[in-house]
DRENGURO-277081 format. One record per residue (C-alpha): x, y, z. Coordinates in steps of 0.5 Angstrom, whole numbers, padded with zeros to 4 digits, always signed. Example, Ala and Ser with C-alpha at 12.3 -4.5 7.8 and 13.67 -1.06 7.14 Angstrom:
// residues 2
+0025-0009+0016;+0027-0002+0014;
This chain:
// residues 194
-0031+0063-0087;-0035+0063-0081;-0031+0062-0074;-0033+0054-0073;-0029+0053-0080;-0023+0057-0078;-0022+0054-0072;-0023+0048-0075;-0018+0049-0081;-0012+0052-0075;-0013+0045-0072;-0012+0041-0079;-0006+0045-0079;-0003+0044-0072;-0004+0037-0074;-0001+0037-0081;+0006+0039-0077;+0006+0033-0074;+0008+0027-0078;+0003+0022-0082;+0006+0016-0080;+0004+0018-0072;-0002+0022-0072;-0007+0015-0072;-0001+0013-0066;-0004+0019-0062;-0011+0018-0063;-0010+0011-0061;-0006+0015-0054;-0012+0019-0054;-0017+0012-0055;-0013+0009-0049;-0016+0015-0043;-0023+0014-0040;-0028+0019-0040;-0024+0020-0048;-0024+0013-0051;-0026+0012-0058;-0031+0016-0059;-0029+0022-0058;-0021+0020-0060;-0025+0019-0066;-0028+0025-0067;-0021+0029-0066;-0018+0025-0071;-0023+0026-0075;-0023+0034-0074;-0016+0033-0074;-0016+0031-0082;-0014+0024-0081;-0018+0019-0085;-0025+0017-0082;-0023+0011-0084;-0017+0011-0080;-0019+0015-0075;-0024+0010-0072;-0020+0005-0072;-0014+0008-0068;-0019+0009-0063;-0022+0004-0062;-0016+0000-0061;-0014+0005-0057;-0019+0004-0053;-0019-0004-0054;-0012-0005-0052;-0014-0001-0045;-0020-0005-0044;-0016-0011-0045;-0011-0009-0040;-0016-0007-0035;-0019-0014-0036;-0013-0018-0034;-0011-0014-0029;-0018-0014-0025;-0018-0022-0027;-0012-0022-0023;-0013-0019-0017;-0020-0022-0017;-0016-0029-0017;-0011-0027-0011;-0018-0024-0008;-0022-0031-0008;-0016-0035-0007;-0013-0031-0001;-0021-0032+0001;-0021-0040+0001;-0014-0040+0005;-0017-0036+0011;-0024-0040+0010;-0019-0046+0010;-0016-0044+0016;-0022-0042+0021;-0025-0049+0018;-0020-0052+0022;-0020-0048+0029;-0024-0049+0035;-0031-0048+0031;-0032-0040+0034;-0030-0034+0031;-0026-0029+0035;-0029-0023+0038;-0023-0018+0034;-0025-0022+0027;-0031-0021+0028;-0031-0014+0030;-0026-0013+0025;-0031-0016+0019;-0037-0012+0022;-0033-0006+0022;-0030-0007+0014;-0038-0009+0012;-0041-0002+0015;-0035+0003+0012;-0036-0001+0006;-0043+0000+0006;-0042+0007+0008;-0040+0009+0002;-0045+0012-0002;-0046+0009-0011;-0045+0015-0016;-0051+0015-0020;-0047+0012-0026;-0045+0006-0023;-0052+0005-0020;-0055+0005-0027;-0050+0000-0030;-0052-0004-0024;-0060-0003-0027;-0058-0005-0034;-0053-0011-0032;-0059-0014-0028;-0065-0012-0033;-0060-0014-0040;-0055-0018-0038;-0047-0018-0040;-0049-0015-0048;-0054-0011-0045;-0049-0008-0040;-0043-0008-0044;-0046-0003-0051;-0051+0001-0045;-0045+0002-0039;-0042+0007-0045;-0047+0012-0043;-0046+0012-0036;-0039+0011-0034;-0033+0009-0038;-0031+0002-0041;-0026+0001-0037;-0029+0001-0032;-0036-0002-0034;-0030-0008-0036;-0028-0008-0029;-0034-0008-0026;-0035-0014-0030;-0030-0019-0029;-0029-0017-0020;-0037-0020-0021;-0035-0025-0024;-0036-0025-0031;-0031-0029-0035;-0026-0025-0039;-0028-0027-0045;-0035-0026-0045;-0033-0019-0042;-0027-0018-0048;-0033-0020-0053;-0038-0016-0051;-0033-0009-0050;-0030-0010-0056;-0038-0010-0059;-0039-0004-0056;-0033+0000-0057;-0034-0001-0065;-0041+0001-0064;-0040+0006-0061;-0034+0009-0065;-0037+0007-0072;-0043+0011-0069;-0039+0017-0066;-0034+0017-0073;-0041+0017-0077;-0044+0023-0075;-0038+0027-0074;-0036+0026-0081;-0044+0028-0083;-0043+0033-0079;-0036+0037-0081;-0038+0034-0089;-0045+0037-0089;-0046+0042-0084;-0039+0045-0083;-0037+0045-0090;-0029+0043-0088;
């Protein structure tokens, strides 16, 4: 038995400890992080000794029921954002018809410290693939640079309604799972020999 194949025995037998009914619960826990998601949750199910099957679709709900809580919560604070902005738009329509120094000082400084904040290689490429393949393109390419979550929250503070970005997210967690839980499988079944 080579090294790969113990490790990956001991590791079954750590998992068998834990009882049946609660194994695909902890591989949906484990689809819920980021950077983890349903791929690789999968893929611990799976080296685990958990059903394929029942493996991927644990973490793909996992990493669904996050999304989906993400979605909602960036929906809403995206309201608040854009009624609090038409409140204070409301109230300056209504003035003298001249914008103070300190607002406008205050609104020079918060744009330059904005801008001032270098993006990260990841979201730059997301914003790429948003702009060249929209909302699909975006949503089954963002896994390869950043997180669904946060692709799913970049997403909707954009402005995309919920829906389309829940739709599009649910089709590239299955795909991305099915794809990770395939290969993984192949690889212990036919390589590893476990």
């Amino acid at each position: 038995m080579n090294p790969i194949q113990e490790l990956i025995i001991n590791f079954q037998n750590l998992v068998a400890q834990v009882p049946e009914m609660i194994q695909p619960f902890i591989v949906m826990l484990a689809g819920m992080v980021p950077f983890i998601e349903g791929e690789v949750a999968a893929m611990i199910g799976i080296v685990g000794g958990l059903n394929p099957i029942v493996a991927a679709i644990a973490a793909a709900a996992g990493n669904f029921l996050c999304v989906l809580f993400v979605v909602l919560l960036t929906s809403r604070a995206r309201t608040a954002v854009v009624n609090r902005s038409r409140v204070r738009v409301g109230a300056t329509v209504g003035a003298a018809g001249s914008i103070d120094d300190a607002g406008a000082s205050e609104a020079t400084a918060f744009e330059e410290a904005a801008s001032a904040k270098p993006e990260s290689k990841g979201r730059q490429r997301f914003k790429k693939w948003l702009v060249r393949f929209g909302v699909p393109g975006a949503s089954i390419l963002g896994p390869l640079a950043i997180p669904t979550q946060f692709t799913s929250a970049i997403l909707v503070a954009g402005g995309t309604p919920r829906a389309w970005v829940l739709l599009w997210q649910a089709v590239a967690i299955v795909l991305w799972t099915t794809v990770a839980t395939a290969s993984v499988w192949a690889a212990l079944t036919f390589v590893v020999g476990v």
